[in-house]
Backbone as CSV, one residue per row, in Angstrom:
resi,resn,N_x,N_y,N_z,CA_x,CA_y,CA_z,C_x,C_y,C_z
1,UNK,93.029,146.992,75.234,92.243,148.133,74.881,92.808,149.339,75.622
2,UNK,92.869,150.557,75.125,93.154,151.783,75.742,92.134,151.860,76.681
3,UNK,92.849,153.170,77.402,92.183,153.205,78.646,91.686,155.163,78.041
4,UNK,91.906,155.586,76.569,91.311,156.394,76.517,89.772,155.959,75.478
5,UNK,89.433,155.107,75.182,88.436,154.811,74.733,87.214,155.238,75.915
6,UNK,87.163,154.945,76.608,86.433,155.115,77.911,86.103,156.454,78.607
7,UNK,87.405,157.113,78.556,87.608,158.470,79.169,86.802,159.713,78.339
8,UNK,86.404,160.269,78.886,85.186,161.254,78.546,86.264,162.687,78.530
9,UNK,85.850,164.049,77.413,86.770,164.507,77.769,87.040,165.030,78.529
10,UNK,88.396,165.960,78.787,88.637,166.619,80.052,87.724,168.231,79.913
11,UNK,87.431,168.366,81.436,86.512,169.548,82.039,85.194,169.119,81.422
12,UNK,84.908,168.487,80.938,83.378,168.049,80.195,82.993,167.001,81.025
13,UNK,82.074,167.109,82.594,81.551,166.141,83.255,80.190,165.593,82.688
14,UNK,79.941,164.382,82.304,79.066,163.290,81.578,77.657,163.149,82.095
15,UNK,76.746,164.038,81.493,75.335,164.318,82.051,74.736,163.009,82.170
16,UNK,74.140,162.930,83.753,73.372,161.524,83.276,71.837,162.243,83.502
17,UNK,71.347,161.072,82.830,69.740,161.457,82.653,69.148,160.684,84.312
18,UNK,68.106,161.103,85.027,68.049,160.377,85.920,66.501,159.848,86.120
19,UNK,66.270,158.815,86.791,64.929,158.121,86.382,63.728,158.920,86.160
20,UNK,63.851,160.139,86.715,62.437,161.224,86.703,62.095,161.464,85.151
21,UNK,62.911,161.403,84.264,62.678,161.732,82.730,62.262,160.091,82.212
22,UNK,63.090,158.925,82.852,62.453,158.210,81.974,60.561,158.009,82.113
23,UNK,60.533,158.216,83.686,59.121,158.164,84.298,58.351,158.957,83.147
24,UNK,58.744,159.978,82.962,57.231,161.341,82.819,57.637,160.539,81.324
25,UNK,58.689,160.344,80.504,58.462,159.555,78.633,57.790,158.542,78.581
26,UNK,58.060,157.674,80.056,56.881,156.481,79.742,55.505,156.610,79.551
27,UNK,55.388,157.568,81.010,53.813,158.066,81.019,53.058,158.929,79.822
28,UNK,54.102,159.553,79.097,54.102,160.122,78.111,53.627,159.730,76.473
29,UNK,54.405,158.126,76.773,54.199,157.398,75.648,53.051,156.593,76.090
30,UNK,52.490,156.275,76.881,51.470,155.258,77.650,49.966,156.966,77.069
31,UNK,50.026,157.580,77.140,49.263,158.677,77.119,48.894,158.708,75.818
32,UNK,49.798,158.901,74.594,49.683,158.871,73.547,48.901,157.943,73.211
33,UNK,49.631,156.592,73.345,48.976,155.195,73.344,47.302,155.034,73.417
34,UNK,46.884,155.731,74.453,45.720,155.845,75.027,44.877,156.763,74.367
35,UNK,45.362,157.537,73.945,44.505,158.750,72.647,44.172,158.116,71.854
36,UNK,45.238,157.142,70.633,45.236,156.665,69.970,43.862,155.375,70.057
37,UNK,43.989,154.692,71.307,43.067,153.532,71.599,41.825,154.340,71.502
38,UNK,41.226,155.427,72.467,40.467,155.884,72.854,39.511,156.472,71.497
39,UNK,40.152,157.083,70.422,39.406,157.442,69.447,39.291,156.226,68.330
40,UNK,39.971,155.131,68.677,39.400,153.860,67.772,38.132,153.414,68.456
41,UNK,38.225,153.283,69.768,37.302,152.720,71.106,35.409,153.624,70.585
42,UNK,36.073,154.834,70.902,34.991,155.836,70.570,33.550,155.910,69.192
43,UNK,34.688,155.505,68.443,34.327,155.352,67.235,32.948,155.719,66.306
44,UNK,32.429,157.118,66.742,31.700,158.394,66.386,32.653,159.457,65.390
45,UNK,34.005,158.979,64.900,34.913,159.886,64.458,34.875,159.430,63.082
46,UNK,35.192,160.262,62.043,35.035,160.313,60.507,36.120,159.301,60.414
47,UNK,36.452,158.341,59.391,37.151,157.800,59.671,38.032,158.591,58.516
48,UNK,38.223,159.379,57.721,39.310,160.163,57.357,40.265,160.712,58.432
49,UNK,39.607,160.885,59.149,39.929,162.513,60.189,40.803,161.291,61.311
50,UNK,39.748,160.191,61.602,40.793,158.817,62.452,42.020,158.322,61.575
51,UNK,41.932,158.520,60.299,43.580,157.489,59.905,44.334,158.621,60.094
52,UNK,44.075,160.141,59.540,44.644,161.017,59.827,45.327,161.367,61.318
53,UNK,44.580,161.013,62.105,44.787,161.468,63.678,45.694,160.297,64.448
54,UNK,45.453,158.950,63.843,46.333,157.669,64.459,47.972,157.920,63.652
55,UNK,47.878,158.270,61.970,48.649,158.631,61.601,49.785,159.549,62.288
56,UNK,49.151,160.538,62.787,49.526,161.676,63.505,50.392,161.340,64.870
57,UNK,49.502,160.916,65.422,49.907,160.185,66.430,51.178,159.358,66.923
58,UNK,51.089,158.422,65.603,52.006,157.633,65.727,53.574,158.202,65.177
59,UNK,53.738,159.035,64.509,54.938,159.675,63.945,55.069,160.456,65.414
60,UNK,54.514,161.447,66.194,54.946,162.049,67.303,55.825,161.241,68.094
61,UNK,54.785,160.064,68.011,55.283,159.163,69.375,56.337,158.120,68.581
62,UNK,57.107,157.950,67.688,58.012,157.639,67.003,59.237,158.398,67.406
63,UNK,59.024,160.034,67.039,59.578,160.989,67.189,60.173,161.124,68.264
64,UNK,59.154,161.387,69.245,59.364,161.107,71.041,60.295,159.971,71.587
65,UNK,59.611,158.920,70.998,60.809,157.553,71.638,62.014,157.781,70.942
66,UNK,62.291,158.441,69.564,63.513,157.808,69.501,64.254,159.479,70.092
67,UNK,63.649,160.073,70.151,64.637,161.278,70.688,64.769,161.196,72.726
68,UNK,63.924,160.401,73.092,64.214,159.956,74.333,64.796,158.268,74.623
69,UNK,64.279,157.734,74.004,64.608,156.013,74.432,65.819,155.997,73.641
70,UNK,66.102,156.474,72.043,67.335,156.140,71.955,68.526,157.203,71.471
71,UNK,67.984,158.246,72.298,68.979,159.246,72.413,69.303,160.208,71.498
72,UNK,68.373,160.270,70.002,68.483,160.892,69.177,69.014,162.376,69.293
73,UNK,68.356,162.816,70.482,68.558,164.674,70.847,70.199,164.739,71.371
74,UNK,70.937,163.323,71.417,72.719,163.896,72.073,72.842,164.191,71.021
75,UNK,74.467,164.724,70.499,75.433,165.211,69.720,76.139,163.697,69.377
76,UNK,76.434,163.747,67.990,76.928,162.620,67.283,75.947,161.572,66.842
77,UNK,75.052,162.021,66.838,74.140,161.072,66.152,73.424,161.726,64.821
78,UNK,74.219,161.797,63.983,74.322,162.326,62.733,73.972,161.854,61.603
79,UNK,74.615,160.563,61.518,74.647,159.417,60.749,73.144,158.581,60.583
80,UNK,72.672,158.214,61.893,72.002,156.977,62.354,70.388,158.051,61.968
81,UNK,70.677,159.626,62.081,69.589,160.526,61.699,69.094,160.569,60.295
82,UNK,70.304,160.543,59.715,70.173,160.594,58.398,69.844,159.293,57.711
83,UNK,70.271,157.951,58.150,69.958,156.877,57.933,68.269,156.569,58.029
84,UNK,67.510,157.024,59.175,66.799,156.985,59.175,65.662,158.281,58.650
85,UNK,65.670,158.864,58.211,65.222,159.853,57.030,65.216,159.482,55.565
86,UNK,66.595,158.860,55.565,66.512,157.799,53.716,65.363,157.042,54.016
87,UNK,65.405,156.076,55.215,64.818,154.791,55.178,63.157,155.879,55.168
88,UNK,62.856,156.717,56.400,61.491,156.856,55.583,61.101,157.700,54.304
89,UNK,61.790,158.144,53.382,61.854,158.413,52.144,61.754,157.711,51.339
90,UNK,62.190,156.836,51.451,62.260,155.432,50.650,60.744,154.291,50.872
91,UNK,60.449,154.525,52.362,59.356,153.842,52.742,58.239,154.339,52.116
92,UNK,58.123,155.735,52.520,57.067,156.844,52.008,56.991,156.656,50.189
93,UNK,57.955,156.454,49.721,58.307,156.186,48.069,57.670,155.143,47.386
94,UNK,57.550,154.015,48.239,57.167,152.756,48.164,55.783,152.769,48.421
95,UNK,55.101,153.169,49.455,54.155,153.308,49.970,53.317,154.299,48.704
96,UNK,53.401,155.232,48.408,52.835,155.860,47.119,52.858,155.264,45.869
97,UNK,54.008,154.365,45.569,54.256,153.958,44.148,53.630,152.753,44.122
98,UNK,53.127,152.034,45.585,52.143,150.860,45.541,50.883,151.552,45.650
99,UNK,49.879,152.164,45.991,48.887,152.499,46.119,49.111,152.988,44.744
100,UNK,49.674,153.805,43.993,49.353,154.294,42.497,49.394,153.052,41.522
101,UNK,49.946,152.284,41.949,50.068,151.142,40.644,48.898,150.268,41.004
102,UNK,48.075,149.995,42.562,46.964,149.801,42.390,45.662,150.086,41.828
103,UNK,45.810,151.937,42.225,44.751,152.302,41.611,44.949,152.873,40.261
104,UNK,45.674,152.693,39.566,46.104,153.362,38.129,44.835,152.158,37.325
């Protein structure tokens, strides 16, 4: 194997992320988590306004993990963005075209 596969380029020193960010995303995602529990727990809430709000919820914190846990916010991840935008287009597609052929 080359020994430039490895090598990062030149004058461009290789940002590392350091444990203080993963801390405050965990607590971050543990927080969300807890909204989410808390207004099922509660359960005085319309339940339109609850699928709406867990709904809600859960795309942020989708959003959040993958732009922190798997790095979505670097450069070169282009592909794996767009891959996953078909896939929920396609999900979202499915998801409507079954609920309409139920209730049709």
């Amino acid at each position: 194997m080359s020994s430039e596969h490895h090598a990062s380029s030149p004058g461009k020193p290789h940002r590392v992320e350091g444990p203080k960010n993963h801390y405050l995303a965990y607590i971050i995602s543990i927080l969300l988590t807890m909204f989410a529990f808390a207004a099922v727990i509660y359960g005085g809430l319309d339940k339109t306004f609850l699928v709406i709000f867990l709904i809600v919820l859960g795309l942020v914190q989708a959003v959040f993990q993958l732009a922190v846990w798997m790095h979505m916010k670097e450069r070169g991840h282009t592909f794996p963005i767009v891959g996953l935008a078909f896939g929920f287009v396609i999900a979202i597609t499915a998801v409507i075209a079954a609920l309409y052929w139920v209730w049709w």
